[in-house]
C-alpha positions as YAML, in Angstrom:
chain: A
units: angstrom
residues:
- id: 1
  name: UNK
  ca: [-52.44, -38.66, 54.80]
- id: 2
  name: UNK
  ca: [-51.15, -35.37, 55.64]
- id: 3
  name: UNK
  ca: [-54.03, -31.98, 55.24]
- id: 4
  name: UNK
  ca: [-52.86, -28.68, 53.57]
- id: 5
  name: UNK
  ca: [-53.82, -25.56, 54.11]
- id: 6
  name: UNK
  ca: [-53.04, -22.31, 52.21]
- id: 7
  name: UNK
  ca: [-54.11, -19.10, 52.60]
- id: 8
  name: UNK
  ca: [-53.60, -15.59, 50.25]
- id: 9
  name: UNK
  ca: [-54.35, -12.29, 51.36]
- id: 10
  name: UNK
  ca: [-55.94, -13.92, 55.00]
- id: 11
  name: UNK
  ca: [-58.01, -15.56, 53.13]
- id: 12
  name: UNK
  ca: [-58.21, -19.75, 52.48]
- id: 13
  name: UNK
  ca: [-57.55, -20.84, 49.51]
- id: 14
  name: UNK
  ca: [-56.79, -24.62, 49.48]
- id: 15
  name: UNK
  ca: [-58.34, -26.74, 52.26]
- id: 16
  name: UNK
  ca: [-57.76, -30.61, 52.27]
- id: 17
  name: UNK
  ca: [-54.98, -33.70, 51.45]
- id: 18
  name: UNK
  ca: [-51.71, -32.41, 50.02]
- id: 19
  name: UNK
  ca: [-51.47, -34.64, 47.29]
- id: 20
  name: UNK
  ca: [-54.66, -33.33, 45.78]
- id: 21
  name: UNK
  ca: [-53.61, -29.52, 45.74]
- id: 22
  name: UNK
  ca: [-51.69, -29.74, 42.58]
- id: 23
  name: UNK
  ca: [-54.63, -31.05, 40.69]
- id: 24
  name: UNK
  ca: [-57.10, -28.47, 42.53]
- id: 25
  name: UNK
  ca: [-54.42, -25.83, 40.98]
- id: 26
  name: UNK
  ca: [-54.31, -27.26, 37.50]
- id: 27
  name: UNK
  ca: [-57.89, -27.05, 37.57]
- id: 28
  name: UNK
  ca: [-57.96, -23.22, 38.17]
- id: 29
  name: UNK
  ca: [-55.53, -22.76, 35.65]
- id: 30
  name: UNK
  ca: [-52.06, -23.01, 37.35]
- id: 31
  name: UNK
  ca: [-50.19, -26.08, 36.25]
- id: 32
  name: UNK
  ca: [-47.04, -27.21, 37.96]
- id: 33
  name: UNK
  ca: [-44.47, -27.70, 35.65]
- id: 34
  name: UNK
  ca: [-42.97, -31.24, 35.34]
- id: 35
  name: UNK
  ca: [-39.44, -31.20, 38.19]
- id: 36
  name: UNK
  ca: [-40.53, -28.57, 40.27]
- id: 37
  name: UNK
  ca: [-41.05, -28.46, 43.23]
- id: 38
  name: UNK
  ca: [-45.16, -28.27, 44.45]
- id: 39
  name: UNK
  ca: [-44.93, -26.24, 47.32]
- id: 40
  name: UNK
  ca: [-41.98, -23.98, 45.62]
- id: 41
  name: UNK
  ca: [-45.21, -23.30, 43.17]
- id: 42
  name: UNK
  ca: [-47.36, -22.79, 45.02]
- id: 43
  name: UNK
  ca: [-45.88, -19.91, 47.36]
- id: 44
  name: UNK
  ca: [-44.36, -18.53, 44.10]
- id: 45
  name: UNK
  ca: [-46.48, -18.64, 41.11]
- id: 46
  name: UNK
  ca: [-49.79, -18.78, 42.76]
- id: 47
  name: UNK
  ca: [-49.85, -17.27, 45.69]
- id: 48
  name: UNK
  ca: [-47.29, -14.48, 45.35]
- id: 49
  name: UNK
  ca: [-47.80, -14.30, 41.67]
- id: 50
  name: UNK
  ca: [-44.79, -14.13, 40.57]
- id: 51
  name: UNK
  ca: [-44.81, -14.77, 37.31]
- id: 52
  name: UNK
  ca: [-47.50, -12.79, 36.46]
- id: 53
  name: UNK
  ca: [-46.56, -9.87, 38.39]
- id: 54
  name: UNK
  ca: [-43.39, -9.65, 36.17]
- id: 55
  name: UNK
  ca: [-45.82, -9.96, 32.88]
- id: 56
  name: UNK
  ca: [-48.12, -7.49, 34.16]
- id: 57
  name: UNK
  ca: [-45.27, -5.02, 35.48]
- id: 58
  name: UNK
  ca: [-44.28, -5.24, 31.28]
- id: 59
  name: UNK
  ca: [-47.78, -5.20, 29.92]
- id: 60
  name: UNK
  ca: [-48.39, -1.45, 32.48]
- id: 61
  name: UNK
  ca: [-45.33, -0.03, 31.03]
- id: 62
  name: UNK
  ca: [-46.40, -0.81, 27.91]
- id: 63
  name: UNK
  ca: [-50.10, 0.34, 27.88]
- id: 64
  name: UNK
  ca: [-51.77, -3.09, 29.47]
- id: 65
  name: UNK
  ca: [-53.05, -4.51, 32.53]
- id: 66
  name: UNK
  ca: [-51.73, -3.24, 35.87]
- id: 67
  name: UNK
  ca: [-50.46, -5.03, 38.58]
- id: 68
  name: UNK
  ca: [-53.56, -4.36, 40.86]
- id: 69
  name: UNK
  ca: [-55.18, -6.18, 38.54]
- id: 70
  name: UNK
  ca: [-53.25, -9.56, 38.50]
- id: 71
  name: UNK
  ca: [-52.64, -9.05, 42.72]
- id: 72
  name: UNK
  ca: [-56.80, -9.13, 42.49]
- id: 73
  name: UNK
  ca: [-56.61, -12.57, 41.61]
- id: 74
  name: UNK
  ca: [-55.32, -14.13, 45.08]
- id: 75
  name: UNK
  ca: [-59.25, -12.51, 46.02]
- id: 76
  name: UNK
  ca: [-60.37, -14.93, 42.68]
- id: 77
  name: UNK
  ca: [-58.55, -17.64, 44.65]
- id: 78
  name: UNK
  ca: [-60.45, -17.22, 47.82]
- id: 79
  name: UNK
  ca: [-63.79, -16.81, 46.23]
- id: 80
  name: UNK
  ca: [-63.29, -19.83, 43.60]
- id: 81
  name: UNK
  ca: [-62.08, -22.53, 46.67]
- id: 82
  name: UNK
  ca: [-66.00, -21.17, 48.28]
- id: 83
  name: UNK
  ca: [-67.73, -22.02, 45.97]
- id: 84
  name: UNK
  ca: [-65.76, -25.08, 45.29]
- id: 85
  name: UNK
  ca: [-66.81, -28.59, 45.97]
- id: 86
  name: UNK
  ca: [-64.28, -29.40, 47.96]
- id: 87
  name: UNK
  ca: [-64.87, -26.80, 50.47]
- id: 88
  name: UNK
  ca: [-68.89, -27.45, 50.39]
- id: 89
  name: UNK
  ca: [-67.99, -30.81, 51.15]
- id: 90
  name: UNK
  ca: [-65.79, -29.88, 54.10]
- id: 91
  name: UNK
  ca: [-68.48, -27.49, 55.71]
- id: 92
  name: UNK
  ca: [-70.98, -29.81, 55.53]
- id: 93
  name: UNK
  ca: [-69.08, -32.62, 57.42]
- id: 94
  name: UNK
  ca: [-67.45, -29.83, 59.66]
- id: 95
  name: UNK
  ca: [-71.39, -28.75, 60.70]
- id: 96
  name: UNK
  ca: [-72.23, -32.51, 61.13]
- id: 97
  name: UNK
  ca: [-69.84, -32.88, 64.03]
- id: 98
  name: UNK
  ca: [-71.16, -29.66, 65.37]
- id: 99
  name: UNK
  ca: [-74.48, -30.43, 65.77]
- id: 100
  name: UNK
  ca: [-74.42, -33.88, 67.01]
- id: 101
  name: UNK
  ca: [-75.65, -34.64, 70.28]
- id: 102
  name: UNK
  ca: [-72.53, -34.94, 72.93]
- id: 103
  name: UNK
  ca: [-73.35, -37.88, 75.45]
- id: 104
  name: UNK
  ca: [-72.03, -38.06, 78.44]
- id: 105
  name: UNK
  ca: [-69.33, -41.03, 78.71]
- id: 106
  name: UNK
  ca: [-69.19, -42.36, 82.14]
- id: 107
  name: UNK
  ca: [-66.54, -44.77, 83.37]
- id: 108
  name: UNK
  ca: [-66.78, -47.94, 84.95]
- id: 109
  name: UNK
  ca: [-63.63, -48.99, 86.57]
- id: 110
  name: UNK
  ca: [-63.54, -53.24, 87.11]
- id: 111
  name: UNK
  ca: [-62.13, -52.67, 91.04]
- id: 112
  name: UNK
  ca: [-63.39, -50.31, 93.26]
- id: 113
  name: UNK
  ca: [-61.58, -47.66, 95.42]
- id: 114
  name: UNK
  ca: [-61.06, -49.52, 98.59]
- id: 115
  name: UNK
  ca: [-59.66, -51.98, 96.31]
- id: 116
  name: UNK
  ca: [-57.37, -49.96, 94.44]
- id: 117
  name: UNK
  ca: [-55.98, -48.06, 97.23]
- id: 118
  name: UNK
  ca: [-55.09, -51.35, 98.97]
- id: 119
  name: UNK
  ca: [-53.45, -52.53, 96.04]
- id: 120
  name: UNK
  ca: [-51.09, -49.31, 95.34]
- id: 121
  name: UNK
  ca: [-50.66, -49.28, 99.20]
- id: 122
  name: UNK
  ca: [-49.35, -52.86, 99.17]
- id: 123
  name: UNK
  ca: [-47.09, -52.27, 95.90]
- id: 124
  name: UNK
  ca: [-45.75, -48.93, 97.50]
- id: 125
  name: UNK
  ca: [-44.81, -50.58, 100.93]
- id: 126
  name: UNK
  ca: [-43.14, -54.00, 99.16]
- id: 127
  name: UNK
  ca: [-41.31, -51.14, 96.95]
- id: 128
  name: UNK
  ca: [-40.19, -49.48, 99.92]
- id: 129
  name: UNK
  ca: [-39.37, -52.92, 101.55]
- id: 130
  name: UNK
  ca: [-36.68, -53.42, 98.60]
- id: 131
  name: UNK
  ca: [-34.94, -50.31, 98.95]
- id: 132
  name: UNK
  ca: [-34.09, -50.53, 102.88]
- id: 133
  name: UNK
  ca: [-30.96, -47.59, 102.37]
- id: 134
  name: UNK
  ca: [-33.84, -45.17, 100.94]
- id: 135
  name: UNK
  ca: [-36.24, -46.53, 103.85]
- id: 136
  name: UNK
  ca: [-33.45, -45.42, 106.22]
- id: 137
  name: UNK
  ca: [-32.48, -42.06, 104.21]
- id: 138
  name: UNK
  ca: [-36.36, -41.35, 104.99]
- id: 139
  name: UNK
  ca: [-36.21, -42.21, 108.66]
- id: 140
  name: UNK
  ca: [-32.97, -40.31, 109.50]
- id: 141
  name: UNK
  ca: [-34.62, -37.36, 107.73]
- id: 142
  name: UNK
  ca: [-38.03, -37.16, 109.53]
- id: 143
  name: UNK
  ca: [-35.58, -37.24, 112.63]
- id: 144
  name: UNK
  ca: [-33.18, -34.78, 111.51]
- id: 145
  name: UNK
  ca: [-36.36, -32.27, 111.01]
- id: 146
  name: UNK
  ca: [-37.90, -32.80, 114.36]
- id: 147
  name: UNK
  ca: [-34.51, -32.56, 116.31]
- id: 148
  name: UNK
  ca: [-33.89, -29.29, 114.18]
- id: 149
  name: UNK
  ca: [-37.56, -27.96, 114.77]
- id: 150
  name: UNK
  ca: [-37.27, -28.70, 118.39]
- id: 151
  name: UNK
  ca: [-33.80, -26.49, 118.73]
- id: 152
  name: UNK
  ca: [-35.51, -23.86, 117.04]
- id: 153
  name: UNK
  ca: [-38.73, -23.49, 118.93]
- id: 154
  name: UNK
  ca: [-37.66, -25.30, 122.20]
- id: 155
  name: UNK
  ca: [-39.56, -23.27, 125.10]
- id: 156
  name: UNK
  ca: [-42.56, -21.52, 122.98]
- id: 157
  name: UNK
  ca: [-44.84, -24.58, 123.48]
- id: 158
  name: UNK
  ca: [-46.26, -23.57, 126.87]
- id: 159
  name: UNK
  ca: [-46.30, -19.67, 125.84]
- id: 160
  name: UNK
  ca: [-49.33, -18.17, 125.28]
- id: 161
  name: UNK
  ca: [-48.22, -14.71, 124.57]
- id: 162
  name: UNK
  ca: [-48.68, -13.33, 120.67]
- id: 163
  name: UNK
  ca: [-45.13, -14.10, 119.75]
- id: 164
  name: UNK
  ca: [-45.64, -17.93, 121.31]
- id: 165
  name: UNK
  ca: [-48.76, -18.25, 119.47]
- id: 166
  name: UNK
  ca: [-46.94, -17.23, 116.02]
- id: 167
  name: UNK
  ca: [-44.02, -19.29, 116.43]
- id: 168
  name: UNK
  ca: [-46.30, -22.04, 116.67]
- id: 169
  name: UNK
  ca: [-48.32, -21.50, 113.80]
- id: 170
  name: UNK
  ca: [-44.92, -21.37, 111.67]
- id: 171
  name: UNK
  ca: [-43.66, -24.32, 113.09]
- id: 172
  name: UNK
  ca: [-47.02, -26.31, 112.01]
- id: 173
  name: UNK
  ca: [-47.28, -24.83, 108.75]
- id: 174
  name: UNK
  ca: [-43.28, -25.43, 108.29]
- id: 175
  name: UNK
  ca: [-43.96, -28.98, 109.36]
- id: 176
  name: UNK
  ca: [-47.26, -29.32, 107.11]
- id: 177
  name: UNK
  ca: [-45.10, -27.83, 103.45]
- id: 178
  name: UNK
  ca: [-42.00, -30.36, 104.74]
- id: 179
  name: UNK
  ca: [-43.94, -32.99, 104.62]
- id: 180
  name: UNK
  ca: [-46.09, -32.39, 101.59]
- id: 181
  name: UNK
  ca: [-42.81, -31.61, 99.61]
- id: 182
  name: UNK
  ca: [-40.64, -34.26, 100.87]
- id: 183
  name: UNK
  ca: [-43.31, -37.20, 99.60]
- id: 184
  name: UNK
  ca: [-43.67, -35.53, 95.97]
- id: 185
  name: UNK
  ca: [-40.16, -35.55, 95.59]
- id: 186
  name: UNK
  ca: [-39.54, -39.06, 96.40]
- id: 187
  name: UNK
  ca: [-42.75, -39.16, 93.96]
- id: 188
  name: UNK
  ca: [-41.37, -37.72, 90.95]
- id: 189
  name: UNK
  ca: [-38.58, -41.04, 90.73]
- id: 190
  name: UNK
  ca: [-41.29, -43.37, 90.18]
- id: 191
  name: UNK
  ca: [-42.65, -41.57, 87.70]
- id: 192
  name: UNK
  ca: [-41.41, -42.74, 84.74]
- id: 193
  name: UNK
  ca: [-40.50, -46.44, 85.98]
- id: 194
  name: UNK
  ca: [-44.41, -46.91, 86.71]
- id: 195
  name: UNK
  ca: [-45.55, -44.86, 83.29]
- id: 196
  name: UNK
  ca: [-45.68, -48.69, 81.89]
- id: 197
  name: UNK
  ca: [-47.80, -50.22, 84.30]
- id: 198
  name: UNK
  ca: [-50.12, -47.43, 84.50]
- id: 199
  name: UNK
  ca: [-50.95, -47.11, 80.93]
- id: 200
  name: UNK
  ca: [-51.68, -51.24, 80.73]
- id: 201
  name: UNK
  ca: [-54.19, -51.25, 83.80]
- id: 202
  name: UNK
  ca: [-56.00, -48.08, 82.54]
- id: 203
  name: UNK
  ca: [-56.39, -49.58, 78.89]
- id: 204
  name: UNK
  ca: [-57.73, -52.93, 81.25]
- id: 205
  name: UNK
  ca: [-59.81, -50.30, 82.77]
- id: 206
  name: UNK
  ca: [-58.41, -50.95, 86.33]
...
């Protein structure tokens, strides 16, 4: 069942199922006449005050009530749905969840680490087993990357000037981000394939 909310002025008003807000309405005095639309009424009639704003605009230019006094009612609102039950009722439960003791939830998984990680290893390396073009993609790429690595820095491995001593440092931080981003990318395919088979073990708590 769906929960309304609806607020005047910054203020709450209504707090609690949809269906019921008519009826909490009717009982402050704002019926919803019969084919119209609920929400229509209430954004219109009670809280803009529509209705009433036009009576009141006549009533000031003929002697009466002001508007100011008719917009006061949207504060009426606000202080009628505080003191209602409805909104008693709601505090109450809201300051039982508050207060209740949080306990710490630990997890107990039915296989171990060791156990898992041989598992996922084994499923990863039959996985890689059935895809032999990818297997080789992977292969000719780690080569590629070394061949091109060597070309670039071939002669600064026995220097131990400053500018030796930098070019290695690149290279093994160019070779450490390679390698990191070229297994999350291959990664990211599996992703949704395995999104099944993940969400059955954890509910089986593997």
């Amino acid at each position: 069942m769906d929960d309304l909310i609806v607020m005047a002025a910054g203020e709450i008003v209504y707090c609690g199922r949809a269906d019921d807000a008519v009826g909490y309405f009717a009982s402050l005095g704002f019926n919803c006449p019969l084919y119209s639309n609920p929400a229509d009424f209430i954004f219109m009639d009670v809280l803009n005050l529509q209705k009433q704003a036009e009576l009141a605009m006549q009533q000031e230019q003929q002697g009466g009530a002001s508007s100011l006094e008719v917009a006061s009612q949207q504060m009426q609102l606000s202080k009628r749905w505080n003191s209602s039950a409805q909104n008693v009722k709601m505090l109450n439960e809201c300051s039982n969840i508050l207060i209740r003791p949080i306990h710490d939830v630990s997890t107990n998984y039915q296989s171990g680490f060791v156990t898992q990680f041989s598992i996922l290893m084994q499923r990863a390396w039959k996985n890689a087993l059935r895809n032999p073009l990818l297997v080789k993609a992977k292969i000719g790429q780690a080569l590629f990357m070394g061949f091109l690595l060597g070309l670039i820095y071939q002669g600064d491995g026995m220097k131990t000037h400053q500018a030796g001593i930098q070019n290695r440092t690149g290279v093994l931080f160019f070779m450490s981000i390679n390698q990191v981003m070229s297994a999350s990318i291959g990664i990211l395919s599996i992703f949704f394939a395995e999104k099944l088979v993940f969400m059955r073990e954890s509910a089986s708590g593997m």
